[in-house]
N, C-alpha and C positions, 0 to 999 in steps of 0.2 A: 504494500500500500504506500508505503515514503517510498522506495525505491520509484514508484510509477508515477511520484508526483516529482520528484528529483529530477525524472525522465523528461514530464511534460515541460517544466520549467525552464532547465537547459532547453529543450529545443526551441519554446517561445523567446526565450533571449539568445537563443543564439548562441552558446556558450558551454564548458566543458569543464567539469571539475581536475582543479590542480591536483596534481600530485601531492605537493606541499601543504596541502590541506587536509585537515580530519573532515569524516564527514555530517559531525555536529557544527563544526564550523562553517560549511558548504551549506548546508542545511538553514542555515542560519543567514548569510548573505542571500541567497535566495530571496528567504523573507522580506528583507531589506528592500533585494532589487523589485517584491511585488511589491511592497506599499508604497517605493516610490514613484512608481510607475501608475498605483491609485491615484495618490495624489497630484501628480503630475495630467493625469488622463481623467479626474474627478468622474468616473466609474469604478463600478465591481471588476474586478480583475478577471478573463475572460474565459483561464483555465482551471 
């Protein structure tokens, strides 16, 4: 279920978890990258 939202996410932005990263850490920018992307786009995030 995380795995498949890790999935969606990277491919809505485009983007590919680091090496250099744990993946509560990755998990975590994600988040980031949706709610700024809410706020920036003042809707519900689309994935």
């Amino acid at each position: 279920m995380i795995g498949e939202r890790i999935a969606k996410l990277e491919k809505f932005f485009g983007v590919r978890k680091p090496k250099s990263i744990d993946p509560i850490e990755w998990l975590e920018k994600l988040y980031e990258m949706e709610m700024e992307w809410e706020d920036k786009n003042q809707k519900t995030f689309p994935v």
